[in-house]
C-alpha positions in Angstrom: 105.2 233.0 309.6 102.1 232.5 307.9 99.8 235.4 306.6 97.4 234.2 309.5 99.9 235.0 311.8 100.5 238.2 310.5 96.9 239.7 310.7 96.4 238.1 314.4 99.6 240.0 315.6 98.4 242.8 313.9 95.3 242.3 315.8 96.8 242.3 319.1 99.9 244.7 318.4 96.6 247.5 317.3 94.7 246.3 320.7 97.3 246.7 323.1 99.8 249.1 322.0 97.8 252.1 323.5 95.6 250.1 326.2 97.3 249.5 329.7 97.9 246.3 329.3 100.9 245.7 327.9 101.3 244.5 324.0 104.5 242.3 326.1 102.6 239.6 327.5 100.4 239.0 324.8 102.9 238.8 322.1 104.3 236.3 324.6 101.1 234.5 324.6 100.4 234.9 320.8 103.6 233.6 319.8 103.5 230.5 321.5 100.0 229.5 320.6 101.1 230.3 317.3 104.8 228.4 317.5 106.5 231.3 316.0 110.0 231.0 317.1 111.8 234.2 318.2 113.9 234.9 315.4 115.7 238.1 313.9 113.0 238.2 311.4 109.7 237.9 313.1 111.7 240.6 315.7 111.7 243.0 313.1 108.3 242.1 312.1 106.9 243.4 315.4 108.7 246.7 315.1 106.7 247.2 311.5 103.6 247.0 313.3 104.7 249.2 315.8 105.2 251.8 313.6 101.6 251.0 312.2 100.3 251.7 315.6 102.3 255.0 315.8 101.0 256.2 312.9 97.2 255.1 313.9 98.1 257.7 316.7 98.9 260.6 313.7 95.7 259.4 312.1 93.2 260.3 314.8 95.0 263.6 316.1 96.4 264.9 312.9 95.5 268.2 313.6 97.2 268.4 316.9 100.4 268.9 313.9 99.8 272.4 313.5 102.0 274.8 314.3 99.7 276.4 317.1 99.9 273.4 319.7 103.9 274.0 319.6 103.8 274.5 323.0 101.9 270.8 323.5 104.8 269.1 322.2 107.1 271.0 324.0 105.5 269.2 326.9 105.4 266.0 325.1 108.9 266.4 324.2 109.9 267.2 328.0 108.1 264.5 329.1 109.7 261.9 326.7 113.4 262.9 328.2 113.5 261.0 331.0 112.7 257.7 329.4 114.8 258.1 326.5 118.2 259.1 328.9 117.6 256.0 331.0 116.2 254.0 328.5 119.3 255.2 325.9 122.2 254.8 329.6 120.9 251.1 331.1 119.1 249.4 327.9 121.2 246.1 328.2 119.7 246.4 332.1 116.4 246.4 330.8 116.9 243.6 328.2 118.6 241.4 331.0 114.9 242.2 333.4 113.1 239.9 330.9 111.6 236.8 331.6 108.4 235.7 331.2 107.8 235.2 334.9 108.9 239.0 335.5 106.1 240.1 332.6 103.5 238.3 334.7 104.9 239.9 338.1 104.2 243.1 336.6 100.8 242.7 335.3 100.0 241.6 338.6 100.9 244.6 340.1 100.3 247.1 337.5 96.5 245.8 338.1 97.0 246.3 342.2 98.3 249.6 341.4 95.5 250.7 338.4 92.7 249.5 341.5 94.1 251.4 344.6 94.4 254.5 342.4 91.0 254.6 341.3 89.9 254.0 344.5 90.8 257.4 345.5 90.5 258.9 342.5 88.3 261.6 342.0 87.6 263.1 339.0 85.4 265.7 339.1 87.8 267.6 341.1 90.7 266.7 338.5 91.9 270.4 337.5 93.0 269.5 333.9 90.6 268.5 331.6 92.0 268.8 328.4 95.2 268.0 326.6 96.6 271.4 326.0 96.3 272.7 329.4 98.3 270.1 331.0 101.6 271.9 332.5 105.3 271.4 332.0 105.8 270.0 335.5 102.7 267.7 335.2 104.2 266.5 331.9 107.6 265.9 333.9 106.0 263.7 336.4 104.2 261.9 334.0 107.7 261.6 331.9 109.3 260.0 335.3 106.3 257.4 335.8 107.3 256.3 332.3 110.2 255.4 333.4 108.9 252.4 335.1 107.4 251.2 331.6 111.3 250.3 331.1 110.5 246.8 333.6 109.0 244.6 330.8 105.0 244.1 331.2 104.6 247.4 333.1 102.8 249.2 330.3 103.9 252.3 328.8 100.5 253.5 328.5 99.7 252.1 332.2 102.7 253.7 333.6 102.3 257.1 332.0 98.1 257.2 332.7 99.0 256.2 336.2 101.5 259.1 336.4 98.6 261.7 334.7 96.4 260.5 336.7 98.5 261.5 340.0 99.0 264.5 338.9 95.7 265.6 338.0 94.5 264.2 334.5 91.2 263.4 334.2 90.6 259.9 332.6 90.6 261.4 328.8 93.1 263.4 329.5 95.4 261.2 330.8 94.9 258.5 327.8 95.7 261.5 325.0 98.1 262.4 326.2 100.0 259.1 326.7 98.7 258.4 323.0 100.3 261.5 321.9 103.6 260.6 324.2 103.7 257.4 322.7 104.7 258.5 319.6 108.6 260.1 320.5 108.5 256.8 322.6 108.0 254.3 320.1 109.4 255.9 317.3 112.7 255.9 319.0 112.5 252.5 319.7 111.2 251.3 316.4 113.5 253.5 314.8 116.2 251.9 316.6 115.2 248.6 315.9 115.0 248.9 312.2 118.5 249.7 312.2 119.2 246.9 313.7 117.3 244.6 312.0 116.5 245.9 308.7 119.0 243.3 307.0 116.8 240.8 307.7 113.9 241.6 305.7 113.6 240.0 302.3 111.6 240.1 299.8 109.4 236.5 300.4 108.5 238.7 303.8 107.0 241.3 302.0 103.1 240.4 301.8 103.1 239.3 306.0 104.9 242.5 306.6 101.9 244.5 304.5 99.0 242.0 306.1 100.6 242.7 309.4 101.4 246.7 309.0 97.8 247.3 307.8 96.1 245.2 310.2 97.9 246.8 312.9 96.9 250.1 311.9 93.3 249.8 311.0 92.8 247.9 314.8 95.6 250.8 316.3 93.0 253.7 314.9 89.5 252.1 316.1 90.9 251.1 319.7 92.2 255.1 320.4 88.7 255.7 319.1 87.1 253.1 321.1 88.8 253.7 324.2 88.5 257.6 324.6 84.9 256.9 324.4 84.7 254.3 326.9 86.6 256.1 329.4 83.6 258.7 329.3 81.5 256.4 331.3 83.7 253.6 333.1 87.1 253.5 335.2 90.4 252.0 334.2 89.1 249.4 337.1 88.4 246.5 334.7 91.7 247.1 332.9 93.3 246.3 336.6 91.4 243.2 337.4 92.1 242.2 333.4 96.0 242.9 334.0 95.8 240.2 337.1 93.9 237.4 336.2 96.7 237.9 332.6 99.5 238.3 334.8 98.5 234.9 336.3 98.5 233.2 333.8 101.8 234.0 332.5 102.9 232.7 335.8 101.2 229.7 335.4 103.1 229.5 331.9 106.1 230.5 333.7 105.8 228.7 336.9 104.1 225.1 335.5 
């Protein structure tokens, strides 16, 4: 891996980590263009700039950290349990679900789903419109639509704004608060990964892991800003018809 390689993963890891798109299938397609072979190594590199990503997340809402939204992460914390006790009891499941033809199924209808629920979406009669008032048993529900983030290219974020938007999120709403649930998320499973994979750093990886970890983050904390303000004027419809035209083209990779 090149130092090239590094800052365009780090571009798309910080681009798609927190959009609903899925950071899956582009790795897929990144990796490929760039023949980087899927190795123990370059695995672990893709958990460092997770963390990045995570930690672009305690950059923008750093004050969300003090002691008087305990209750917040009570929710966030209830929310992360169903996830974590499936994801923990069928993880060699989940592994065994990938392929890259199943990642492009999922786009697919991730987008179907993201366009037939803003078609009767309504916003303006959405009773939660900020992060802290959203309730224990709306953060449940949106804890059980992450579940389906488990199927590779579903989207965490997709699954989880879906889910908030169900239960009545507006559109800001909803994408805080899967930013904020993201960070239990992937720390858990970044955490978990470095343990497994930790032995297989070395020093000559040091300067890509940097590039890669910075880049990450600097493109992590401008998207959450970027995307919170463009939800204040447009839908999540573009992201849908973006997730099919993607998803068809990992079939076509799959498939031809």
């Amino acid at each position: 891996m090149t130092i090239f390689d590094s800052i365009i993963l780090g571009i798309i890891e910080g681009i798609t980590e927190f959009l609903p798109i899925s950071s899956t299938g582009h790795m897929i397609i990144a990796s490929q263009w760039l023949g980087i072979a899927k190795t123990d190594t370059n695995q672990a590199f893709e958990v460092i700039i997770q963390v990045a990503a995570i930690l672009a997340v305690i950059a923008n809402y750093k004050e969300k950290f003090h002691p008087k939204y305990f209750s917040l992460w009570v929710k966030v914390a209830v929310a992360f349990l169903p996830i974590g006790i499936i994801g923990f009891l069928m993880s060699d499941i989940v592994k065994a679900l990938f392929s890259v033809a199943i990642v492009g199924i999922m786009f697919i209808i991730g987008g179907i789903i993201f366009i037939a629920v803003e078609r009767f979406y309504k916003e303006e009669e959405c009773p939660t419109t900020d992060v802290n008032d959203v309730s224990m048993k709306q953060a449940l529900w949106i804890g059980f639509a992450q579940i389906f983030a488990l199927i590779p290219g579903t989207s965490r974020a997709g699954s989880t704004i879906i889910g908030a938007m169900l239960v009545g999120l507006n559109r800001k709403t909803c994408a805080e608060f899967s930013f904020l649930l993201g960070l239990p998320v992937l720390a858990a499973a970044s955490g978990y990964d470095l343990l497994k994979h930790y032995q297989d750093f070395t020093s000559s990886d040091f300067i890509n892991l940097a590039v890669g970890f910075v880049t990450s983050f600097i493109v992590a904390y401008f998207v959450i800003k970027w995307f919170i303000k463009f939800l204040a004027k447009f839908t999540f419809v573009g992201f849908g018809i973006y997730r099919i035209i993607f998803g068809l083209i990992l079939l076509a990779m799959a498939w031809g």
